[in-house]
C-alpha positions as CSV (number, residue, x, y, z in Angstrom):
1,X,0.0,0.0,0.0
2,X,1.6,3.6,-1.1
3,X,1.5,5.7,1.5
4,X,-0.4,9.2,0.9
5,X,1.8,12.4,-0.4
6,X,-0.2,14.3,1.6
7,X,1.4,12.8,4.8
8,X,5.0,14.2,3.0
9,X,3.2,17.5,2.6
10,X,2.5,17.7,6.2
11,X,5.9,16.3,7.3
12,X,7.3,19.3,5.4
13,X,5.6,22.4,6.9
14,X,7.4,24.6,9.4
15,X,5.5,23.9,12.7
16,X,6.0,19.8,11.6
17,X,9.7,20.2,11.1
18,X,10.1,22.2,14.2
19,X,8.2,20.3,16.7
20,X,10.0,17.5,15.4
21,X,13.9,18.4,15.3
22,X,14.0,22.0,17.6
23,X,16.1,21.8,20.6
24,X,13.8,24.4,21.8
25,X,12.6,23.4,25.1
26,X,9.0,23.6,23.5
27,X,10.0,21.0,20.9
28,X,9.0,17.7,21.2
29,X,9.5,16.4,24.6
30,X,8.0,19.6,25.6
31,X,4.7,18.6,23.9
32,X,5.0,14.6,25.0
33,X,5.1,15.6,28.2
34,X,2.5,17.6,28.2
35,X,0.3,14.7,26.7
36,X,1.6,12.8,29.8
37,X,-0.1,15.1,32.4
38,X,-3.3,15.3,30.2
39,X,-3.1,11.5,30.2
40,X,-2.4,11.3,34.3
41,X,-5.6,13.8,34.9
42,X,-8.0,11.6,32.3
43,X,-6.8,8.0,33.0
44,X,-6.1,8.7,37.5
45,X,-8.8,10.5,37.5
46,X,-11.0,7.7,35.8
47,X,-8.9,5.2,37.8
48,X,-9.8,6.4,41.4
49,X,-13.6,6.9,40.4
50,X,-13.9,3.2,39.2
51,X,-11.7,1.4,41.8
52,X,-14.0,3.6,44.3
53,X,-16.9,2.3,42.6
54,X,-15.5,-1.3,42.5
55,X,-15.5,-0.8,46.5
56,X,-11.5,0.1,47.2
57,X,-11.1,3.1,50.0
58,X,-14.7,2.4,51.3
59,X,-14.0,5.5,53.7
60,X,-14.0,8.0,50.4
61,X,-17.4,9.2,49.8
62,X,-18.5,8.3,46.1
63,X,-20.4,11.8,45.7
64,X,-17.3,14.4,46.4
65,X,-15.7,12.3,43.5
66,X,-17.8,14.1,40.7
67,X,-15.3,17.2,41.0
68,X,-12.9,14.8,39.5
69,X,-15.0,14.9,36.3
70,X,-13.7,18.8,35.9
71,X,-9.9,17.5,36.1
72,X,-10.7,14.4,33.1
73,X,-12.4,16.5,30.9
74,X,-9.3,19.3,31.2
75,X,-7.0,16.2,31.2
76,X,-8.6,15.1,27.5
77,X,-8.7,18.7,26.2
78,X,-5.0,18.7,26.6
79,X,-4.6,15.1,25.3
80,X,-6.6,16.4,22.1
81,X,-4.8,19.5,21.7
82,X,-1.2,17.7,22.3
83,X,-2.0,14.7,20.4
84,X,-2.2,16.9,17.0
85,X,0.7,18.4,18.5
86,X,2.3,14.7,18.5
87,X,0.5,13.3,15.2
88,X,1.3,16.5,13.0
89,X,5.2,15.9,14.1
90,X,5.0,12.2,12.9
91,X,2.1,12.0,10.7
92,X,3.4,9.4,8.1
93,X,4.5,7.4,11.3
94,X,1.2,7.3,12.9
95,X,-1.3,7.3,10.2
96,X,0.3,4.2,8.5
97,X,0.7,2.5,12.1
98,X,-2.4,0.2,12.7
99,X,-1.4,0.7,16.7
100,X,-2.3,4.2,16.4
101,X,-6.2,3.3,15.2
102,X,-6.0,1.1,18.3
103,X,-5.1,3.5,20.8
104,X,-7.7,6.1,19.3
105,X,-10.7,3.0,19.4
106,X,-9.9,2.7,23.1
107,X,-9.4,6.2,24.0
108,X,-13.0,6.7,22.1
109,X,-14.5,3.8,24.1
110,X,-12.7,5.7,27.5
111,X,-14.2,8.7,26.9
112,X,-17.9,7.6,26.2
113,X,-17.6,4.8,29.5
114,X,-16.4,8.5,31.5
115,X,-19.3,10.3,29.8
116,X,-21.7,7.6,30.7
117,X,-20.6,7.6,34.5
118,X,-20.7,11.0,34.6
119,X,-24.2,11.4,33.2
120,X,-25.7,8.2,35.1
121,X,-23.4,7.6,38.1
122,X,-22.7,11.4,38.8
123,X,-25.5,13.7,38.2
124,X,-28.0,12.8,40.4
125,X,-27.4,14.1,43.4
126,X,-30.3,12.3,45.3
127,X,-28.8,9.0,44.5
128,X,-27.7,7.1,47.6
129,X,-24.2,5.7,47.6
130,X,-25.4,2.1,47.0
131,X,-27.7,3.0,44.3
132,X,-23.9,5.0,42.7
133,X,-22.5,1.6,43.3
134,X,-25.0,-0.5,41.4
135,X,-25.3,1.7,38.4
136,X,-21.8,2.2,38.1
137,X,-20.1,-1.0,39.0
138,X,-20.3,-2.4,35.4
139,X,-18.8,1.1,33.8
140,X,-15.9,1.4,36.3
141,X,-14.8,-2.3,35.0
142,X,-15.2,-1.3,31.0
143,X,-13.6,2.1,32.1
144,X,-10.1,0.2,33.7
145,X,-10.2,-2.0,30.7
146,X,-10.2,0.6,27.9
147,X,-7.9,3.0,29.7
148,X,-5.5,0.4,30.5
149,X,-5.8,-1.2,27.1
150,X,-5.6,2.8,25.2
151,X,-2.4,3.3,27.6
152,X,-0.6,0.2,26.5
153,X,-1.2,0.4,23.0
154,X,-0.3,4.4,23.3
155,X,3.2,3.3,24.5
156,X,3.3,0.5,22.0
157,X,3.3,3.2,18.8
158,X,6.7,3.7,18.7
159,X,7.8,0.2,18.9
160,X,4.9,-0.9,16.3
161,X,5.7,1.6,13.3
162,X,7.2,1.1,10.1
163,X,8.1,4.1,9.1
164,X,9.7,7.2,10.9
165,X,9.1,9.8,8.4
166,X,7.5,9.8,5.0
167,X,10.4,7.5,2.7
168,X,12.0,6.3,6.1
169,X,11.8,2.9,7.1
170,X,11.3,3.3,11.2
171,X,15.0,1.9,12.5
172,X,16.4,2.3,9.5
């Protein structure tokens, strides 16, 4: 399969070339670090709502927990905005990297499991602590699955490509 030109004509802009090889401080690492933190608020945050909900730290109220919503939804905005960062950097390497559609499929199926807990779990504040339990039980264990399983195969793109650059065999 040829890979698209338009992936060269991305690879060949200014902002492309400079995230890619500045040594500014704001190349980069600057911006895959700051897809890190985005990716600490969305996926902790997620993480202590469902193992809460899955009945760990039985002492922690469920309901104070729905301020953690603010922090995952800030935590994706920066994921989104970094990613592009990220993708229009390497855009030959990660559109041609099957991995990549992998890591966006679980990331998608994250997002909707948060939204769902946050609409049916969350919003009613008359709910009783049981009643949060039972309704979210089932979301928290789809949540830790997809999150875990968008983590791994987001750390897995850079060991699964096969090319670097457009014309450039990754490792090569």
């Amino acid at each position: 399969m040829a890979v698209p030109v338009i992936l060269q004509t991305i690879e060949q802009t200014g902002i492309s070339t400079w995230i890619r090889e500045s040594d500014s401080i704001f190349g980069f690492y600057f911006w895959l670090t700051l897809h890190g933190i985005g990716m600490s608020l969305v996926v902790g945050g997620n993480l202590i709502v469902d193992l809460r909900l899955l009945g760990f730290a039985k002492g922690l109220p469920l309901k104070p927990l729905k301020r953690l919503f603010t922090l995952m939804w800030a935590g994706l905005i920066v994921n989104v905005l970094t990613g592009i960062a990220l993708l229009t950097a390497y855009p030959t390497k990660e559109v041609t990297n099957l991995d990549f559609y992998v890591k966006l499929t679980f990331v998608a199926l994250g997002v909707i499991t948060m939204k769902k807990l946050s609409d049916q779990v969350f919003s009613d504040d008359s709910m009783t602590e049981v009643a949060m339990i039972a309704k979210g039980q089932a979301l928290a264990k789809w949540s830790l699955l997809f999150w875990f399983l968008a983590v791994t195969a987001g750390r897995l793109l850079s060991e699964t490509a096969t090319y670097d650059t457009y014309g450039h065999i990754a490792g090569g």
